[in-house]
N, C-alpha and C positions, 0 to 999 in steps of 0.2 A: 504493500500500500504506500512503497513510500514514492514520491515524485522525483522523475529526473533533473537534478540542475546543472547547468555549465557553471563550471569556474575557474579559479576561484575570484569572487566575486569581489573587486578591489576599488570601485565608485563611490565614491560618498554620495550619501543618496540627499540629492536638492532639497526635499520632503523637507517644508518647517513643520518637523512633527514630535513629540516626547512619547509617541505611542506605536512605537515600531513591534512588530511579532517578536519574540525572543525562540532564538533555536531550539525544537522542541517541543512549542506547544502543539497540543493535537487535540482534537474532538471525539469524543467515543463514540465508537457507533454503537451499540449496546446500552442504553441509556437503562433497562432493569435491574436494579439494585441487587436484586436473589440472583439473577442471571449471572450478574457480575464478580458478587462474592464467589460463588460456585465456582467459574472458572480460575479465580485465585487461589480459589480451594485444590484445583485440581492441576496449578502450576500454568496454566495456558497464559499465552500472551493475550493482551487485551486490544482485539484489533480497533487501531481508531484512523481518523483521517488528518494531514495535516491542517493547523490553525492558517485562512487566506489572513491578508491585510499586508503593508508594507514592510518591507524590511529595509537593515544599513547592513554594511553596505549592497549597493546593487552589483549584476554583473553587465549589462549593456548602458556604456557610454551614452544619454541623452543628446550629443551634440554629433554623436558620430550612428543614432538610430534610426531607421527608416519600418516605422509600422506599417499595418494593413489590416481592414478589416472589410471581411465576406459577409454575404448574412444567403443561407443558401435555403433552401424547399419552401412550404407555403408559407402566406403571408402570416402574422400571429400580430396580437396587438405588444406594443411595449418594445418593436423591435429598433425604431428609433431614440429610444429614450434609451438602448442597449450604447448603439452608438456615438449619442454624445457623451452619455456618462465614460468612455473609454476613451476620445478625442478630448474632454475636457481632462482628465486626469492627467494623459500625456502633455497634454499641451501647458495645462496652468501648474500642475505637479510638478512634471519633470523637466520642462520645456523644451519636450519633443517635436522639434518644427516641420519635420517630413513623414505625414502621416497620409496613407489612400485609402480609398474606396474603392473595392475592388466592384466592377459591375456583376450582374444575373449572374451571382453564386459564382459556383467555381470554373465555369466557363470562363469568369472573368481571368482565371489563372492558366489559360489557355490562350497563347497568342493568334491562333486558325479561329478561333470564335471574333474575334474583331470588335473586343470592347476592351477600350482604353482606360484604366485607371485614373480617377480624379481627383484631384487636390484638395482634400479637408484643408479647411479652415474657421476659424472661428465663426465669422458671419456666414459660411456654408452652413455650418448645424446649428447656427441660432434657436429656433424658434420646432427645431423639429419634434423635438417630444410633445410640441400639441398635433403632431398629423397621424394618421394611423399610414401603415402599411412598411413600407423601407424606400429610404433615398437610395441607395445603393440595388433596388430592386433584386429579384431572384432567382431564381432554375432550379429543377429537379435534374439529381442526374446525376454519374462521377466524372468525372474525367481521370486521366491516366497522372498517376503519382510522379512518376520520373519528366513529365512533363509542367505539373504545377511547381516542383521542387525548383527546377532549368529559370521558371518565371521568376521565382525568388529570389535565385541567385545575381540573376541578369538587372534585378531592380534594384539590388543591394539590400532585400529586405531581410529585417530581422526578429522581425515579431510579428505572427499571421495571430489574428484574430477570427474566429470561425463559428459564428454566431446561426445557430441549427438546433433540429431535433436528435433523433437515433444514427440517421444516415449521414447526416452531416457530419454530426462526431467521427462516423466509421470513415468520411473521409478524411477527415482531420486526422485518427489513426496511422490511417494510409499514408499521406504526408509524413507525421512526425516519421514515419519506420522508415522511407524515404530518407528525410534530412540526417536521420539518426547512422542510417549505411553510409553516409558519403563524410558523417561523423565533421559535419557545417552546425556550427552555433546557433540556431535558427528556433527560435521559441513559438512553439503552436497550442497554444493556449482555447479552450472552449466554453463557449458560452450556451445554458442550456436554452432552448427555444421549443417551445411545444405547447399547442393549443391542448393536445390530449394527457398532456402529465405523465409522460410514459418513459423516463428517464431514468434509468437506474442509479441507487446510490445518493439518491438526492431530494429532500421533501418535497418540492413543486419547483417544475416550471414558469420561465416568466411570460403571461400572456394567459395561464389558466384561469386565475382569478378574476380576468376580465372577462372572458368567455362566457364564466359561469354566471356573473354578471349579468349581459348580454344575454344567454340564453335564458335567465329567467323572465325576462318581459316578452319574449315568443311562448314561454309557458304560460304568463297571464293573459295573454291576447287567447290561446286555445282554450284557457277554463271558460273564458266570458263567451266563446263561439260554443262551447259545450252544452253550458247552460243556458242561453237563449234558444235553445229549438229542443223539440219532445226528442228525448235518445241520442242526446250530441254527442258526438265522440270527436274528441282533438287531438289531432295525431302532431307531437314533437319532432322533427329528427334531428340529433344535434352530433357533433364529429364525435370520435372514437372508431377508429379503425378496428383495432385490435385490444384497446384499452377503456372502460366505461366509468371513467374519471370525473369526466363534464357531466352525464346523464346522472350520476349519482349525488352529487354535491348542485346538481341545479334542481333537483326533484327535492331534496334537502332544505335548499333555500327558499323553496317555493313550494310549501308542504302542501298544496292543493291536487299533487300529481295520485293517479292512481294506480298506475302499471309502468316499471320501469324493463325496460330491456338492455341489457349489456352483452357485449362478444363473451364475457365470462362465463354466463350463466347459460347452458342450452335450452333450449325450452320447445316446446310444441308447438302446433293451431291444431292438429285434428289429432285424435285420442283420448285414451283416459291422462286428468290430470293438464288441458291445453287452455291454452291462451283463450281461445275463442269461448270456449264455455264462461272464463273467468269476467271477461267484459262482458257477453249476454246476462251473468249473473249479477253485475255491477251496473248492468241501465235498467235490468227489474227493478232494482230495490233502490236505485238513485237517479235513475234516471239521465244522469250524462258519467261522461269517464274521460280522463283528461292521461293521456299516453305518451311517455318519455321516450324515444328510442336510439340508440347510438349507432350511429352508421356499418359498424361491422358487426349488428347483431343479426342471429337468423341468417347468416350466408349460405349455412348450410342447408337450407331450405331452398334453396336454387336450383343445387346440384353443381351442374358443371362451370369451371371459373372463364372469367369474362378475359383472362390474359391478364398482365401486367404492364406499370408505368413507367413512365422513365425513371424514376428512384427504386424499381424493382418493385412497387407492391403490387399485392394483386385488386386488380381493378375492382370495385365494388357494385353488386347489381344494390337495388333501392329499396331497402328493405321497409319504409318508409308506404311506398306507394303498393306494395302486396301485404302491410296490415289493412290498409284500407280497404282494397279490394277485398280479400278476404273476409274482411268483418262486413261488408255492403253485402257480400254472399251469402254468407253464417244468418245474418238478419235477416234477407229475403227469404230465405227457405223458411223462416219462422213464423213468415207474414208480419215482420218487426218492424215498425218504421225506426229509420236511421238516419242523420245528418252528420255527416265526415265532415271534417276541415283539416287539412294535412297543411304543415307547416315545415318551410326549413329555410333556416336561417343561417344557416353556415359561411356563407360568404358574406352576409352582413356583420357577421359579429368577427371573421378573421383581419378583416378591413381597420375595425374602430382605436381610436389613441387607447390606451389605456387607460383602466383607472388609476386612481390617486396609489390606492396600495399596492397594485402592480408597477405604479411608476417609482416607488421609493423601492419595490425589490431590484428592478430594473437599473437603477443608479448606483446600490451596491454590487449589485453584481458586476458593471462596469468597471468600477471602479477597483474592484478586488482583481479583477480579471488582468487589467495595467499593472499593479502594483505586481502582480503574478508576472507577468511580461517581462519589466523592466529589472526583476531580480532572477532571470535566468532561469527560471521554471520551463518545462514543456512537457508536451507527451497528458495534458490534463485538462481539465475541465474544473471549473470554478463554480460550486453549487451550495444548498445549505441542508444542514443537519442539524435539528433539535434548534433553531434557530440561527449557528453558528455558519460563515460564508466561511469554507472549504475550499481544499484540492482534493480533485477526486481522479485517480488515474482515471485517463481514456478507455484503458482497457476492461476496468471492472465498469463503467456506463455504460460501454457500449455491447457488453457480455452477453445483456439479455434483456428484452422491457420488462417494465412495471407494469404488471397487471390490478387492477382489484382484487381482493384477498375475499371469497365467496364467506370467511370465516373472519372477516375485516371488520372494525366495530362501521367503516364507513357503508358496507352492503346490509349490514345488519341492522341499520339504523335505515335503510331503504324503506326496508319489510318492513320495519314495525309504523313509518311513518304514510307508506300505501296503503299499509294491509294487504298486498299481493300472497297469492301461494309463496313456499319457497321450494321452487322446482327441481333443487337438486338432489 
């Protein structure tokens, strides 16, 4: 767990600061006291992660450094406020004067894609933490490692910033293991970004808290379309590929929900024990039913997959538009009358600025992320534990996602606030 640094590290570091990290501190990841005794009891080491924040001295030169930062796959909110908070660090910190913007992701780090890198400066990121989306815009997709490495070297750069989800990391991976063979000082540091929270190693993403945000006023807009018509049924669909993060913390927040669906949980429509019985028995006795659904739930009720995207996942049918149908069918066979309103909001809420509390995670995380930079860190990602801003090797983020825990107090808290079956 420990992180790689160049050294040794002989800058006095500019920082007017009396609050430098001291060699050594760490975060535990094991925060259960019985847990913790026990493995003292039993001589174990006590894995923890390094403590982020500045250090003295640094090891890259401010007058001799040339940064970068990428921001790569879908849009998320809070990804400009990523941005300045790491351009203002450098700049007013350290006073790092040659900092880019790499263009659409890591194509930008591909000179045959034909986008030119642009000159941060102060009045460039002014005001951008009020916009939503990225100034530096983005792409799905990898590109070849020995080829983004070739762009680094040819620009003089020495600190890539790599502002992403899971795949993004895995290229930044790819890179470090790159700069790391050709054994070039070159610091690639990661910022997490993920609407779905599916990051391993790290309590949340920056961008989920607004999401959840945001998808809870398309959940109030389907309760009011629910209950204005006899048997309204309001269909959510909110992101979650593979992770039902959003759909659980927005049903949560907005406890009017009555059926959530996650990738985690399997579940039915036709049999003993199905979906559709559960709503036909939820507009008997209430009359409407207000329906969460995460985009990658129910896949398997397709059958065969749609192919894959440019970042490699697989393509998602609409799981969304076959609860409706389904339930318009289930009902009509009943002689039921039904009123559907299917909602998704997805591209409206990956668009919007941030909120307030995702903009204060979003500034520390910046800011941790520079101070990680300029003190020869790589090979990691900058994330939080038990509230604490960390280094988290790349390699244990990008090991494997974060799923919901079906035995999680956050799924548990689902059920008991829906009152759905629990179909496992």
């Amino acid at each position: 767990m420990e992180i790689p640094r160049f050294g040794p590290a002989m800058v006095a570091s500019p920082l007017r600061s009396r609050h430098f990290v001291q060699p050594g501190s760490r975060v535990l990841v094991n925060h259960d006291l019985d847990a913790v005794l026990k493995m003292e009891r039993e001589g174990q080491a006590l894995p923890s992660y390094a403590s982020a924040g500045p250090r003295d001295p640094i090891f890259h030169d401010p007058a001799q450094t040339t940064a970068a930062i990428v921001t790569c796959g879908g849009l998320c909110p809070g990804i400009n406020d990523v941005i300045r908070a790491i351009f203002m660090q450098l700049w007013h910190g350290y006073g790092v004067r040659r900092i880019l913007g790499l263009k659409y992701g890591f194509q930008g780090l591909n000179p045959a894609c034909g986008h030119e890198p642009i000159r941060l400066d102060p009045d460039e990121v002014d005001d951008i933490h009020q916009q939503g989306g990225s100034i530096l815009s983005s792409s799905r997709g990898p590109q070849d490692p020995r080829i983004m490495v070739d762009f680094l070297v040819e620009r003089g750069i020495n600190i890539l910033f790599t502002i992403g989800g899971d795949g993004t990391q895995r290229g930044a991976k790819a890179i470090s293991d790159e700069v790391n063979r050709r054994g070039l000082p070159i610091s690639i540091i990661g910022v997490p970004k993920s609407i779905d929270n599916d990051i391993s190693c790290i309590d949340q993403t920056f961008g989920f808290e607004t999401a959840v945000s945001e998808a809870s006023q398309a959940i109030v807009s389907a309760h009011n379309e629910a209950k204005g018509a006899p048997n309204g049924v309001g269909i959510v669909k909110l992101m979650g590929r593979h992770s039902g993060f959003i759909a659980a913390w927005a049903t949560l927040a907005y406890s009017e929900v009555n059926l959530t669906l996650v990738p985690e949980i399997a579940f039915k429509l036709h049999g003993k024990g199905n979906v559709l019985d559960y709503v036909e028995w939820r507009l008997r006795n209430r009359r409407h039913c207000v329906i969460v659904v995460a985009e990658g739930a129910g896949q398997d009720l397709f059958g065969a997959s749609c192919g894959r995207d440019a970042s490699g996942n697989n393509l998602l049918q609409d799981i969304g538009v076959l609860l409706k149908e389904e339930i318009k069918t289930h009902c009509s066979a009943l002689d039921m009358e039904v009123s559907i309103k299917y909602i998704d909001p997805s591209y409206m809420i990956r668009g919007v600025p941030a909120t307030a509390g995702d903009s204060v995670y979003c500034l520390r995380l910046g800011q941790h992320a520079a101070h990680a930079g300029m003190a020869g860190y790589t090979d990691m990602l900058v994330g939080s534990w038990h509230g604490h801003i960390t280094h988290v090797p790349l390699h244990m983020a990008t090991a494997e996602r974060k799923l919901l825990d079906p035995h999680g107090w956050e799924w548990q808290t689902v059920l008991r606030a829906t009152g759905q079956p629990d179909w496992r």
